[in-house]
C-alpha positions in Angstrom: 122.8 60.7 113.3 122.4 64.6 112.9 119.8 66.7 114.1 119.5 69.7 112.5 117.8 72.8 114.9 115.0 74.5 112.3 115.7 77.7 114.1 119.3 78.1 113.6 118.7 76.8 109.7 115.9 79.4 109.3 118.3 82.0 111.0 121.2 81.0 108.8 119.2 81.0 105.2 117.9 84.6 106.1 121.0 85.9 107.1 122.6 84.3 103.5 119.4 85.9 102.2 119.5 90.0 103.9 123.4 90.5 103.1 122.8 89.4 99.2 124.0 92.3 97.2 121.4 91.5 94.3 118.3 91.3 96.3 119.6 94.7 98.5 120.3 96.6 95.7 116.7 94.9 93.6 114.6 95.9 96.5 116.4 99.6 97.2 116.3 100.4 93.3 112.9 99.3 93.3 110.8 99.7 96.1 113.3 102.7 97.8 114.1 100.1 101.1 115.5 96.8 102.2 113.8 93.6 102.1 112.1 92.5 105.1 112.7 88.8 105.9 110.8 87.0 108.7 110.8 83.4 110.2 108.6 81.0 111.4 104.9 80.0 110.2 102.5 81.8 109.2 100.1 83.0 112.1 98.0 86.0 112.3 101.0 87.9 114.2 103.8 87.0 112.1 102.0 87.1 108.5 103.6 89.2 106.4 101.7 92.0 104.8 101.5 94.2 101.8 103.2 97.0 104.9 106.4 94.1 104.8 106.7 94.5 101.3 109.3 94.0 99.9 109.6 90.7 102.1 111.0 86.7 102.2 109.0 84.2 104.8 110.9 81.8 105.4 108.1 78.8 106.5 107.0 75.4 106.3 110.2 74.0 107.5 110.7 69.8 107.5 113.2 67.6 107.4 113.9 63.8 107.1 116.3 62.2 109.4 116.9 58.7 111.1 118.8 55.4 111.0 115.6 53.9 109.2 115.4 55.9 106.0 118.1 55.9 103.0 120.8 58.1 102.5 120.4 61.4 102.4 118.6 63.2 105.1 116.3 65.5 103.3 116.2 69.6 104.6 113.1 71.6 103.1 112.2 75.0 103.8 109.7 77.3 101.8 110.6 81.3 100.8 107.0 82.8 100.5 108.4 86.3 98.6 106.1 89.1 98.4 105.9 92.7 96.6 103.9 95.6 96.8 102.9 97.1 93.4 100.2 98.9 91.2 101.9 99.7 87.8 101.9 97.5 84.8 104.5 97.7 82.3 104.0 96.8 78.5 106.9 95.3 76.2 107.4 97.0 72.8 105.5 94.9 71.0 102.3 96.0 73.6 102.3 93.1 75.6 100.7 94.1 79.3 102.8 92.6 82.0 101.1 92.9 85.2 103.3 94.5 87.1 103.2 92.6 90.7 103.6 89.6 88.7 106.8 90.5 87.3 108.1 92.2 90.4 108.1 89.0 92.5 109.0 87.0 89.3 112.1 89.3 89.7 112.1 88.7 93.7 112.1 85.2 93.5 114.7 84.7 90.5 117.2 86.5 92.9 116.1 84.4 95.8 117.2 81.5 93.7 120.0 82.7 92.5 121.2 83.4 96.1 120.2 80.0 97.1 122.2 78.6 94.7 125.5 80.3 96.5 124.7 79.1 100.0 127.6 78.8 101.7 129.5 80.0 99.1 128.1 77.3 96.7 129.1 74.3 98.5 125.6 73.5 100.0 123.1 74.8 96.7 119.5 73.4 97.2 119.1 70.3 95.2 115.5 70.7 94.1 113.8 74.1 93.7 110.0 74.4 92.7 108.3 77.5 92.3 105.0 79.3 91.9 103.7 82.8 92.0 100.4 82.8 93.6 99.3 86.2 92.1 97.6 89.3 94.1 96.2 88.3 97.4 94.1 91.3 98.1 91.8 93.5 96.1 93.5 95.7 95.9 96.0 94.0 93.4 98.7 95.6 94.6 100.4 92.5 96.7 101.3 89.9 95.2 103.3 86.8 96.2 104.7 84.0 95.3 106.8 80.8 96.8 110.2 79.1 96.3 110.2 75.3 98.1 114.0 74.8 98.2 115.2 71.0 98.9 118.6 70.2 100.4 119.9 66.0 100.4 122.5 66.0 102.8 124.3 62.6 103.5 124.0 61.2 106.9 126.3 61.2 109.6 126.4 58.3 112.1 126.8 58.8 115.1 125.3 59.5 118.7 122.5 62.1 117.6 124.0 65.7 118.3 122.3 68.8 117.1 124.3 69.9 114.3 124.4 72.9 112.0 122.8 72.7 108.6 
């Protein structure tokens, strides 16, 4: 059976994540620097804050594995995303688009998108949910959201070695 190390998958999905062109050239055009991406869980030292901004959390990582459950082994990892921003845009019909909302609407599109061409596309998430959580100071300025990304990986037998997701 495999065992897959959530370090080295953490490591490996923010490494895919830092060198995509997209989300470079979104958060320079943008907010004028390069994303910040972080992993682990969320404690007061690693939290990311509106200073991060532009940022991906990779968190909340779990996985399924064992000669007792069904094919696949189940992989799940959350992508907390998170922008810092105070202006509001309006379409031309005058419709007021906050604009933290659609800033990490934008974040996390790209963060699918590039999850979708892990390893090249052979190893795309097979469920994706999604939510933005809106601003999480008063200031209304940061504002996050989160991508739970789902990977079903068929089992190998064998005699348990750590393997690479």
């Amino acid at each position: 059976m495999q065992n897959v190390n959530f370090v080295k998958m953490g490591v490996e999905l923010a490494e895919h994540l830092k060198n995509d062109g997209d989300i470079k050239n979104f958060c320079q055009d943008t907010f004028g620097k390069d994303v910040s991406i972080l992993v682990g869980d969320p404690t007061d030292r690693l939290l990311p804050t509106e200073e991060d901004a532009p940022y991906i959390f990779l968190w909340g990582f779990k996985k399924k594995e064992g000669t007792t459950i069904k094919d696949p082994a189940e992989y799940q990892c959350n992508f907390g995303c998170g922008v810092s921003e105070k202006d509001d845009s309006e379409t031309d019909s005058g419709i007021v688009i906050a604009g933290g909302f659609e800033r990490v609407s934008e974040l996390m599109n790209l963060v699918q998108h590039s999850l979708f061409g892990f390893k090249e596309g052979c190893k795309p998430p097979d469920v994706v949910e999604a939510d933005v959580m809106g601003a999480l100071e008063s200031t209304n300025t940061h504002w996050a959201g989160n991508i739970t990304a789902t990977w079903k990986v068929p089992q190998t037998l064998g005699m348990g070695e750590i393997t690479d997701f």
